[in-house]
C-alpha positions in Angstrom: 0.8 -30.5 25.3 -2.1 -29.3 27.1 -4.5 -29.3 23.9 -3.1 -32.6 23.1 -4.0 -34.0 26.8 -7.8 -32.6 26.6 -8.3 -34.0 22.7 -6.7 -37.4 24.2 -9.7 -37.5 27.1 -12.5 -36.2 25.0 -11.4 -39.7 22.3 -11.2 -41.8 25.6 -15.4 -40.1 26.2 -16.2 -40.5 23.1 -15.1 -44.1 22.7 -16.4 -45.2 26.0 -20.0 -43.4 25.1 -20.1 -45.2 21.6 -19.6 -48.9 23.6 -22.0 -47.9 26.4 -24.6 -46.7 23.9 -24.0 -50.1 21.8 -24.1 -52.7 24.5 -27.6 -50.4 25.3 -28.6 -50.9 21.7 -27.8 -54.6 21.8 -29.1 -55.4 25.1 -32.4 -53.8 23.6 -32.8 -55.7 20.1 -32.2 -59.1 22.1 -35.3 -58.8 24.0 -37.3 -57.2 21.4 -36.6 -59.4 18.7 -35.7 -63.2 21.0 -37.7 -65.3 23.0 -35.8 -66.6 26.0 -36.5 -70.0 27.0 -34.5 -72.5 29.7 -34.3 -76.1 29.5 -32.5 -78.7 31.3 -32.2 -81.4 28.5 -31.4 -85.2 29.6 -28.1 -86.9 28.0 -28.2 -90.5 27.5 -27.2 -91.9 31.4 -29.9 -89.2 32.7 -28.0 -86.6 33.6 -29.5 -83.0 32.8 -27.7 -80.3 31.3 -29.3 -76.6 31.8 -29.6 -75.1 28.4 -30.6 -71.4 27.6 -32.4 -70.8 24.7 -33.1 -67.8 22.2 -35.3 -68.2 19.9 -35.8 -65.8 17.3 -40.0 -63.7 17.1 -39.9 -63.3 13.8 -42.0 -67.1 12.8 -42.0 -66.4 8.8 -38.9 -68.2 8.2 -36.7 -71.6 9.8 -33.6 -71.0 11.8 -30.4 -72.8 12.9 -29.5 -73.9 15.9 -25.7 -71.8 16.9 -24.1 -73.2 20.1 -22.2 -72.8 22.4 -21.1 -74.6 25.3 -19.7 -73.6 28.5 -18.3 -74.1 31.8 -18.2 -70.6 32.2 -21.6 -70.4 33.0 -24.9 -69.2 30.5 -25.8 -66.2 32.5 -28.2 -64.7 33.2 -30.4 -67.0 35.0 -34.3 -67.0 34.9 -36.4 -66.4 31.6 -37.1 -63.4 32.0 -33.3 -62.2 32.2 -31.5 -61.6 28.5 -28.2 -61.9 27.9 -26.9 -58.3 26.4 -26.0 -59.7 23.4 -25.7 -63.2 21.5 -23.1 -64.7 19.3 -19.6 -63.4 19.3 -20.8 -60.1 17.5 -23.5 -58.2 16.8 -23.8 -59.1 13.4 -24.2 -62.8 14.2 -27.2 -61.9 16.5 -29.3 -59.2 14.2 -28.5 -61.9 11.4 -31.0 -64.6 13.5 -30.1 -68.1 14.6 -31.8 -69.8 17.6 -28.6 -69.2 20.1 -28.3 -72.3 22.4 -25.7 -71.7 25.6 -25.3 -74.9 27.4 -23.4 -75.1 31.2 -21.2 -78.2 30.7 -21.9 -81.6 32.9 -20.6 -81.1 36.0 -20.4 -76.9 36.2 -23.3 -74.2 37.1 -26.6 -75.0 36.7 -26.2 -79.0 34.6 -26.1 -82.1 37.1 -22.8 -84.0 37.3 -19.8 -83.9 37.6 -17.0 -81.9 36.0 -14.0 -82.7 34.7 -11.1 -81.2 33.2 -11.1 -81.7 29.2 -12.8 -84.8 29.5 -11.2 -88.3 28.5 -13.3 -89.0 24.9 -14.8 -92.6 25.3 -12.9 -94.6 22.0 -15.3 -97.5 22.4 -18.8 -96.8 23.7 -20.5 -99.7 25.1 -23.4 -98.5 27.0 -25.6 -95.2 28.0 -22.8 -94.7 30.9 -20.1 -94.1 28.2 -20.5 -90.8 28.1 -18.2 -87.9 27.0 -18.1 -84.2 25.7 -19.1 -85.9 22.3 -22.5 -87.6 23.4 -23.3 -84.4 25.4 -22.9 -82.5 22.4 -25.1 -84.9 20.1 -27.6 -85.9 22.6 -28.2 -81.9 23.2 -28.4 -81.1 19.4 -31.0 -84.0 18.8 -32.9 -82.8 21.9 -33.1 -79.2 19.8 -33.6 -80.5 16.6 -36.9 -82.7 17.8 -38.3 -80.3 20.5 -37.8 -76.3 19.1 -40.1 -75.6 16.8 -39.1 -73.4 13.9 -35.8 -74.8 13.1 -34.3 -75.6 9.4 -32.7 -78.8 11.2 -29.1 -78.0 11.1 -26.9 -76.9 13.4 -23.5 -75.0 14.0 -21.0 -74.5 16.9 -18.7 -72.2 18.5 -16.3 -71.3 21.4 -13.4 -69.3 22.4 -10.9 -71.5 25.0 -12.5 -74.1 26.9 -15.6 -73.7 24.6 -13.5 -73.8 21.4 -12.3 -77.3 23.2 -16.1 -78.4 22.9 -16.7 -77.3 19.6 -13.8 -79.6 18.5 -15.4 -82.3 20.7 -18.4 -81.8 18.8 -16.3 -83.8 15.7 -16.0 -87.2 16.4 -19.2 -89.0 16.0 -21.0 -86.1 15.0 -24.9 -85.4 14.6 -26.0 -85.5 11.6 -27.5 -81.7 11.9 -24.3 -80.6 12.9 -23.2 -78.6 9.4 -20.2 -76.3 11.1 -18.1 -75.9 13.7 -15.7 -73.1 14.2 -13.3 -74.2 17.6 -11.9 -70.9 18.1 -8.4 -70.7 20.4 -9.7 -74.4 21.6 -7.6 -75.6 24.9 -6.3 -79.4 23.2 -3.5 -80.4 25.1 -2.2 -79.0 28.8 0.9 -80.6 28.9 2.5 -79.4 25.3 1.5 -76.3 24.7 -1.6 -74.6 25.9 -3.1 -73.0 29.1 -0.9 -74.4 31.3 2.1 -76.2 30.4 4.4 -75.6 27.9 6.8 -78.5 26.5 6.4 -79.8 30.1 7.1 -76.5 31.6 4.2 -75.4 34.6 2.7 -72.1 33.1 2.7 -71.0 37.0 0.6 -67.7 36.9 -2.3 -69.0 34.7 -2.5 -72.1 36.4 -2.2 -71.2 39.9 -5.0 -67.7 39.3 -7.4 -69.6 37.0 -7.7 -73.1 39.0 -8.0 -70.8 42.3 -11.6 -70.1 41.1 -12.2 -72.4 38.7 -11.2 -75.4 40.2 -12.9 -74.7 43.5 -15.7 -78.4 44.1 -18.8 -77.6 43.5 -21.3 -80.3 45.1 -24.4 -79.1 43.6 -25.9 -77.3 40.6 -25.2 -73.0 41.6 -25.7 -69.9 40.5 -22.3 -67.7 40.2 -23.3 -65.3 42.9 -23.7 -68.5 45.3 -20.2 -69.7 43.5 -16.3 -69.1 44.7 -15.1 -65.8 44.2 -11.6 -64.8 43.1 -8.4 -65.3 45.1 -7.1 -62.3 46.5 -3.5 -61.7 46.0 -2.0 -60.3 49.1 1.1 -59.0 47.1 0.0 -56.5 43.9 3.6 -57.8 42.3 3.1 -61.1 40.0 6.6 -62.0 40.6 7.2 -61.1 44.0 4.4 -63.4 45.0 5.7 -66.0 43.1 9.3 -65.7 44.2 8.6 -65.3 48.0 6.4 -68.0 47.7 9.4 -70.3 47.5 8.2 -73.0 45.7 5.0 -74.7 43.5 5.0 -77.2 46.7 4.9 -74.1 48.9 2.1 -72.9 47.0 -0.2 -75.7 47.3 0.5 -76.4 50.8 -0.3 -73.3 52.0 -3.2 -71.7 49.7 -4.7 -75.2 48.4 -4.2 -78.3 50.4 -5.8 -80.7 48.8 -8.8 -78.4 47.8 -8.1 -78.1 44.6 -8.0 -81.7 42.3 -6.4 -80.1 39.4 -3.6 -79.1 41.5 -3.3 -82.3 42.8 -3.4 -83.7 39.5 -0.5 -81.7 39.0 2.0 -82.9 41.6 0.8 -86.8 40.5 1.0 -86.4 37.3 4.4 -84.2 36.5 5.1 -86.8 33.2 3.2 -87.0 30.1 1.6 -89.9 31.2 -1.7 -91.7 30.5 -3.6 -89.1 32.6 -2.3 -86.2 30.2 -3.0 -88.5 26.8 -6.1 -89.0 27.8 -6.7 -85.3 27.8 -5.7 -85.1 24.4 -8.1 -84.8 21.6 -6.4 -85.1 18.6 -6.5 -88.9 18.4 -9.8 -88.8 18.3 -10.4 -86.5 15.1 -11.2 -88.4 12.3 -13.6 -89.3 10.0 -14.6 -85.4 10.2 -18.0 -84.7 8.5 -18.8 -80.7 9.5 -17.2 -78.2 7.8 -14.7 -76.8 10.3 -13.2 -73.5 10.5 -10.3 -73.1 13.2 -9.7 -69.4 14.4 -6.7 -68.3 16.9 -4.4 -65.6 17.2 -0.6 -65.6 17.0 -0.2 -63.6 19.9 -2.6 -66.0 21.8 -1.3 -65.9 25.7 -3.4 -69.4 25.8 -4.0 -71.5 23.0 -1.7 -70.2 20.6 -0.9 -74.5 20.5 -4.0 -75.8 20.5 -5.4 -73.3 17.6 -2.6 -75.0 14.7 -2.3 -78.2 16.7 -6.4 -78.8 16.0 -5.9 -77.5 12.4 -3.3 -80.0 11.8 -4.7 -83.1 13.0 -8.1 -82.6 11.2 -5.9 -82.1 8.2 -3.9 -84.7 8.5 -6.6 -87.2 9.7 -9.0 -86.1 7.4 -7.6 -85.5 4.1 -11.0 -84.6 2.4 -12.6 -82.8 5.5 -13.4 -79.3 4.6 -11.0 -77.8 7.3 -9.9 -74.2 7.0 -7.4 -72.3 9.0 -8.1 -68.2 9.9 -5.1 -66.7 12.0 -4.8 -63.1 12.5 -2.5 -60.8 14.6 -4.8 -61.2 17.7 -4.5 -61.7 21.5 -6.8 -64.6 23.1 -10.4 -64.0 21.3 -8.8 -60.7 20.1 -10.7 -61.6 16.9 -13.9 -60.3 18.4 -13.5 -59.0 21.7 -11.1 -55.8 19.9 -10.8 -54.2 16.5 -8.0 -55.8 16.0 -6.2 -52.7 14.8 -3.5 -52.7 16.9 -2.2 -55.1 19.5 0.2 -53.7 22.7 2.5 -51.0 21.3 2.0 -52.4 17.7 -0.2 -51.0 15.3 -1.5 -53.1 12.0 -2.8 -50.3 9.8 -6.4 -51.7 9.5 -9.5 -53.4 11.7 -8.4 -56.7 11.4 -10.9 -58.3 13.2 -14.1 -56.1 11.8 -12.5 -57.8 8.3 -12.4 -61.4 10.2 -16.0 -60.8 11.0 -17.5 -59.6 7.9 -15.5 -62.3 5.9 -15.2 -65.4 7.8 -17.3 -66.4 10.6 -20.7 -64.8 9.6 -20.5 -65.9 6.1 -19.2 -69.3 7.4 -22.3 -69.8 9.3 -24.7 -68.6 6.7 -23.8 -70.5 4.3 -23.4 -73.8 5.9 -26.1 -73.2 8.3 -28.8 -71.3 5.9 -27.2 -72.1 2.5 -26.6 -68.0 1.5 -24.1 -66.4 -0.1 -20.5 -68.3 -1.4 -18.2 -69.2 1.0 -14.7 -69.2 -1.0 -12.5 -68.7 1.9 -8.6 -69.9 1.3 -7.4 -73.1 3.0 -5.0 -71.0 5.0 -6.1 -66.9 6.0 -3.3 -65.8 7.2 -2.2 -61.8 8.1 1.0 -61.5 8.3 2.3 -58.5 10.6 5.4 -56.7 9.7 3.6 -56.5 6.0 0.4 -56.0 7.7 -1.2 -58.0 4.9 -4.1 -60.4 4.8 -2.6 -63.5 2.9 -4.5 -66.6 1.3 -2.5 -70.1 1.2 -3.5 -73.1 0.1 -2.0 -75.2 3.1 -0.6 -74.0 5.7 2.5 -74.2 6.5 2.6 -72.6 3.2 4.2 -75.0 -0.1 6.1 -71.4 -1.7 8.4 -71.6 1.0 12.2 -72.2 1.6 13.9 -73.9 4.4 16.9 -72.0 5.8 18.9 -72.1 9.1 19.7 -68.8 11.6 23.1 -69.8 12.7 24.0 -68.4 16.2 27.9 -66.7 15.4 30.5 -65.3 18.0 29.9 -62.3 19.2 26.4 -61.9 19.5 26.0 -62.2 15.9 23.2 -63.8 13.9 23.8 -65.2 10.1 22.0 -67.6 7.6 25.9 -68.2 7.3 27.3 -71.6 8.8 30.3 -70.8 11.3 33.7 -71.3 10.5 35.1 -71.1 13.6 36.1 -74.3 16.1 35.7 -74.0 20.3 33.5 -71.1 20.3 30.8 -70.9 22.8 28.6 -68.1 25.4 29.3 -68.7 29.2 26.9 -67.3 31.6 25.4 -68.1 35.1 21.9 -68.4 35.8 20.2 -68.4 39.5 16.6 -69.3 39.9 16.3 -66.9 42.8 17.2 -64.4 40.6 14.9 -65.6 37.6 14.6 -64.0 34.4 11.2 -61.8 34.4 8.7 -62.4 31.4 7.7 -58.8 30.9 9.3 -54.9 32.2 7.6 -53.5 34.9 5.4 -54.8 37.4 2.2 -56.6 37.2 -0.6 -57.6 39.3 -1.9 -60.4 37.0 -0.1 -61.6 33.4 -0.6 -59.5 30.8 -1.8 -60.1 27.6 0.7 -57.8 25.7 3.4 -60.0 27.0 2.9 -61.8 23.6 4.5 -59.2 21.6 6.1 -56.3 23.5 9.6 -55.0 23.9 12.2 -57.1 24.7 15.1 -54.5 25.5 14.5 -55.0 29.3 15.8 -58.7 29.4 18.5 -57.9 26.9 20.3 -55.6 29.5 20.6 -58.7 31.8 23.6 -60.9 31.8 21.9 -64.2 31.9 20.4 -63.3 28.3 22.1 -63.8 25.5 21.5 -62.0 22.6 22.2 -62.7 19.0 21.0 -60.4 15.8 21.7 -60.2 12.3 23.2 -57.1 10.3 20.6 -54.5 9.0 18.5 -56.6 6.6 18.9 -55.5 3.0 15.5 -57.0 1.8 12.4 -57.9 3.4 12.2 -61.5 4.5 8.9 -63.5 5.7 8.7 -66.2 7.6 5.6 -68.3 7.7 5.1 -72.1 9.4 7.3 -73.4 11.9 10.1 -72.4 14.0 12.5 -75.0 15.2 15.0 -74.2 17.9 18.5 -76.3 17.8 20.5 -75.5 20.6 23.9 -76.8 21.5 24.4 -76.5 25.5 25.7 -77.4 28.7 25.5 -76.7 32.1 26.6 -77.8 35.3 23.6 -78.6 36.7 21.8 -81.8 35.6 18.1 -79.7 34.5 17.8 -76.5 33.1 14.6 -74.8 30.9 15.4 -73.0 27.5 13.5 -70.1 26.2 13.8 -68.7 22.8 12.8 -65.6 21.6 12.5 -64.6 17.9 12.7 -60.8 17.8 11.8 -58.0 15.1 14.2 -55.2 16.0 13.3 -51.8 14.6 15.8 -49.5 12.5 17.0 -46.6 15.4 15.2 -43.9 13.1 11.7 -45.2 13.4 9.4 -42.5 14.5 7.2 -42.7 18.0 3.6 -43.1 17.2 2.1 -39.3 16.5 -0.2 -39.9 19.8 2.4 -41.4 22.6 0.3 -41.6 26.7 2.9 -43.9 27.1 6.2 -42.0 25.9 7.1 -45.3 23.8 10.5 -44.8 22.2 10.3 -47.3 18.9 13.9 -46.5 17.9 15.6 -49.7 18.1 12.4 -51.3 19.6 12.6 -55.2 19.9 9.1 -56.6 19.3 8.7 -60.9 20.4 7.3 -62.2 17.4 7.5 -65.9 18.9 8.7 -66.9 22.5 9.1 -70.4 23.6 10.0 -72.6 26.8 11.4 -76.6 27.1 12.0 -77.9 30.2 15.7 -79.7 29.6 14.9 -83.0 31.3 11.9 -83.8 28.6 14.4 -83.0 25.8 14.1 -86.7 24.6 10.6 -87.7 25.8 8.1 -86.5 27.6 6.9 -89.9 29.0 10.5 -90.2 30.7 12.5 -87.2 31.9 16.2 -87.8 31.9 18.8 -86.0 33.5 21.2 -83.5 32.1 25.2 -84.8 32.4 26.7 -81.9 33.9 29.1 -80.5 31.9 28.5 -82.2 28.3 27.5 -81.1 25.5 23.7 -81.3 25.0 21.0 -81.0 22.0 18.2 -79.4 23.1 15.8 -79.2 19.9 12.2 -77.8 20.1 9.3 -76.6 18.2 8.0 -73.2 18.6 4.3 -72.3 17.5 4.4 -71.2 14.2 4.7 -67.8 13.0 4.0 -65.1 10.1 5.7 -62.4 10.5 7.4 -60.1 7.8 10.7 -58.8 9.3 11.1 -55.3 6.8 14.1 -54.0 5.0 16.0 -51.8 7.8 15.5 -53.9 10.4 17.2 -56.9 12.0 16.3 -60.1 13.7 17.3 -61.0 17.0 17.4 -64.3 19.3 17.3 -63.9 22.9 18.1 -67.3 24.8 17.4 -67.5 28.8 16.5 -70.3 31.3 14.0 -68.7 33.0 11.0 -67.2 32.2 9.4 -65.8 35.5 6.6 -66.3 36.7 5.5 -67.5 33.3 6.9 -70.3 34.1 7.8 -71.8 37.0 11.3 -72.1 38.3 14.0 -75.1 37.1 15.8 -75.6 40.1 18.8 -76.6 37.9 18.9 -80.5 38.9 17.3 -83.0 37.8 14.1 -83.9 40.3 10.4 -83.9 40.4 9.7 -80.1 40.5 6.7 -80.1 42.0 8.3 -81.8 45.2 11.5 -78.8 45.6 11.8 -76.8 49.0 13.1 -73.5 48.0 16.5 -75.0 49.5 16.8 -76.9 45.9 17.2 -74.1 43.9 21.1 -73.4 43.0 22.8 -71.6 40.6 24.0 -73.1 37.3 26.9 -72.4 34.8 25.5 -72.7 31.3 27.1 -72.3 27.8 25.5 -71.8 24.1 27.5 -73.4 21.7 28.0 -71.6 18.1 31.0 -73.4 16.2 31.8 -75.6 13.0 31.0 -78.8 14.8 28.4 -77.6 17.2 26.2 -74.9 15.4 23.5 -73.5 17.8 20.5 -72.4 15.0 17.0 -71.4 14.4 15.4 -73.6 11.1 13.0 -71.0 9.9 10.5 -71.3 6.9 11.2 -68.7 4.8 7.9 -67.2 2.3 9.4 -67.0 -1.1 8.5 -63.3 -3.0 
């Protein structure tokens, strides 16, 4: 055990020499082979946008322009100060492109004013029309007529809240502008990404990012003049939450009326004009760039907006040349890892080194420089379970069949309709007892939270599981997930969460190297986790009260999935209310949320229905073999 230990640390050296000595080497070839230049470029009602610029020594050949724009600030400041590397990779920076970082209107260094995924203008009438479209083209025609030594196209990128900038690089497009790759792009906040989910107040990221983030800043400023983090004054994510009572009590006490996104929040709890306006997708069409969307399944933040953009430029723009590359990543897993393994699950290869070399540098070089063939597959999809890169040629995928997971009576799980009449699961639920989304306790939300074990809600009583037998054959599913519940309670709101689960055979071996003493016999790995809060379960424009006691639909989408569940082992659904502090708390009536005193919150009696006239299911999107 002892030798084990010692060759365990000397890996952890090595491996943390090798990344030391290659941010070294990278910091290095930056300024030996890049001229750093800053620029505050004037958009079309004046205001100035500060712009780093790296322009490549070598003068015997042209260059594209690869950007990327920020509000996360182009550090470092001054001309003199380099960046430690450029691109997303290493590979993107030794292959040469003048690198452009931009700080959005309204954050860092750039004049204005920021706001929060920016309404697109529809119908532009004047220079004060502005939006993150006109930024985007007036910045790229700036380049194109003032940087000497381009080739006169240009290409952009971004992970998050820059992938939401790439895709609002689309409409109206410069004419330079050749690709666009929006990467995990933030598209809608009230659906599914960052920080609501069907409705649902994704409580941890919003409350920690907007902290910081969402502090006013009245003047262009460097970050170590900007807000620092908020210091949590309990190290235990759900304590704080819990103790804190309420969202209200929240804002009262650490914001006020500080922060505007929070009180954007609390005035707009409907999917109302304010949130539509913040949506992007309308506003995708007539799509000229070629476009490659990249995002991870087990995404923590835009696992939504990744397959939401995809779609809508697909759909929009029949004959756009859209591809979709999905891998088995956490949020920008694709080149912030290896993307051999991902929380206690390993894939059996460096899935992101294969995005890299495959995908997003020859996706640039060839649109941007016109080398090498870019035959990528309308759909790249790796599937985990298989652990297989798989090319589609749409996505969902056409080779598929349709087929129903029928909740059954005793915890059971079948493609099998039920037989049986008046056959339901009882439980109670308290919100001051919530559900917890992960084992253990954490200081911030995980990551891993995407796709770890699920045995420590199954113990509770206020989850109910349901499994099939030992599967006889492997089955994949790829596309959409569609929950169909049957429900009731006797309060008049509740939030569903469903879990699709891969559980392992009993007999399957702990990895050879175990720091964490995993035991993956009978292991129960979250392939797809979803929330919908009850009261939206018709429309999200107008909420509507739960009858207590009748018998409810509640049907949702869930992100899609590709997951190959193997021969040997079984797949589960786990079904909760509460999803803490994921998500905030349903205080089990119907009311605006953000307005509950912690005296609101009351237990609920809740049943699952599974019988021949109300079948509780899963429609799943089975790969045929």
């Amino acid at each position: 055990m002892a030798r084990i230990k010692f060759l365990w640390l000397v890996a952890i050296h090595i491996f943390t020499f090798s990344a030391v000595f290659a941010q070294q080497s990278d910091s290095a070839y930056v300024k030996e082979n890049y001229t750093k230049i800053e620029r505050s470029i004037t958009m079309r009602d004046g205001v100035k946008l500060f712009t780093s610029i790296y322009i490549p020594k070598d003068k015997t050949k042209k260059y594209p322009f690869l950007i990327n724009r920020t509000p996360y600030t182009v550090a470092p400041y001054g001309a003199d100060k380099y960046k430690t590397s450029l691109g997303n990779f290493p590979a993107m920076m030794r292959e040469g492109f003048i690198f452009v970082y931009q700080d959005v209107r309204g954050k860092w260094m750039s004049e204005g004013t920021f706001d929060d995924i920016r309404p697109q203008v529809a119908n532009k009438k004047t220079k004060k029309d502005i939006d993150e479209s006109t930024d985007t083209y007036d910045t790229i025609d700036w380049l194109i007529k003032n940087i000497e030594n381009n080739n006169g196209t240009a290409g952009i990128y971004g992970i998050s809240y820059p992938g939401f900038y790439s895709t609002t690089s689309l409409p109206g497009a410069h004419p330079a502008l050749k690709a666009v790759s929006p990467q995990a792009p933030v598209t809608d906040w009230f659906r599914g990404d960052d920080f609501h989910h069907n409705g649902s107040l994704f409580l941890m990221d919003a409350f920690s990012f907007m902290s910081t983030f969402g502090v006013p800043r009245p003047q262009p400023i460097t970050p170590d003049k900007g807000p620092k983090g908020f210091e949590f004054p309990i190290q235990d994510n759900y304590r704080f939450y819990l103790e804190a009572g309420s969202v209200k009590n929240l804002k009262d006490k650490y914001f006020a009326d500080s922060i505007k996104f929070w009180n954007d929040l609390f005035a707009h709890p409907n999917l109302d004009t304010f949130w539509q306006a913040r949506n992007i997708q309308p506003h995708l069409v007539n799509v000229k760039p070629a476009v490659m969307v990249v995002g991870g399944f087990f995404d923590a933040e835009d696992a939504y907006g990744t397959f939401a953009t995809y779609k809508s430029i697909e759909k929009q723009n029949p004959k756009a040349n859209n591809i979709l590359v999905m891998g088995p990543w956490f949020h920008g897993g694709w080149v912030r890892s290896t993307g051999s393994s991902f929380g206690d699950i390993e894939f059996g290869q460096p899935t992101s080194t294969y995005y890299q070399e495959n995908f997003e540098l020859p996706f640039f070089k060839h649109y941007l420089k016109g080398q090498g063939d870019f035959n990528a597959a309308e759909a790249n999809i790796f599937v985990t379970g298989s652990n297989e890169w798989k090319k589609f040629s749409t996505w969902p995928p056409k080779d598929t069949e349709t087929k129903t997971l029928y909740l059954q009576p005793n915890g059971k799980l079948s493609f099998e309709k039920v037989k049986r009449t008046d056959s339901w699961d009882e439980y109670v639920t308290d919100p001051n007892n919530p559900v917890p989304y992960q084992d253990g306790v954490q200081a911030k939300r995980t990551r891993e939270y995407m796709i770890d074990d699920q045995r420590f809600a199954a113990r509770r009583p206020d989850v109910k599981v349901y499994q099939t037998d030992t599967l006889t054959e492997d089955i994949t599913l790829t596309g959409p997930v569609l929950a169909n519940l049957v429900v009731s309670t006797t309060g008049s709101d509740a939030d569903y969460v469903v879990k699709l689960i891969d559980v392992y055979p009993e007999n399957t071996p702990n990895p050879t190297t175990n720091p964490k003493n995993l035991i993956m016999g009978g292991y129960q790995m979250l392939v797809r986790g979803e929330i919908m809060r009850g009261k939206y379960r018709n429309s999200f424009e107008k909420p509507e009260a739960i009858n207590p006691g009748e018998i409810t639909k509640v049907n949702y989408a869930l992100p899609d999935v590709a997951h190959t569940f193997k021969k040997g082992h079984r797949i589960m659904i786990q079904i909760q209310n509460s999803w803490f502090p994921l998500a905030d708390r349903n205080p089990q009536k119907f009311m605006d949320i953000y307005q509950a005193e912690p005296s609101d919150f009351q237990k609920a009696t809740h049943r699952i229905f599974h019988d021949v006239h109300n079948s509780s299911s899963l429609t799943v999107t089975v790969l045929k073999q």
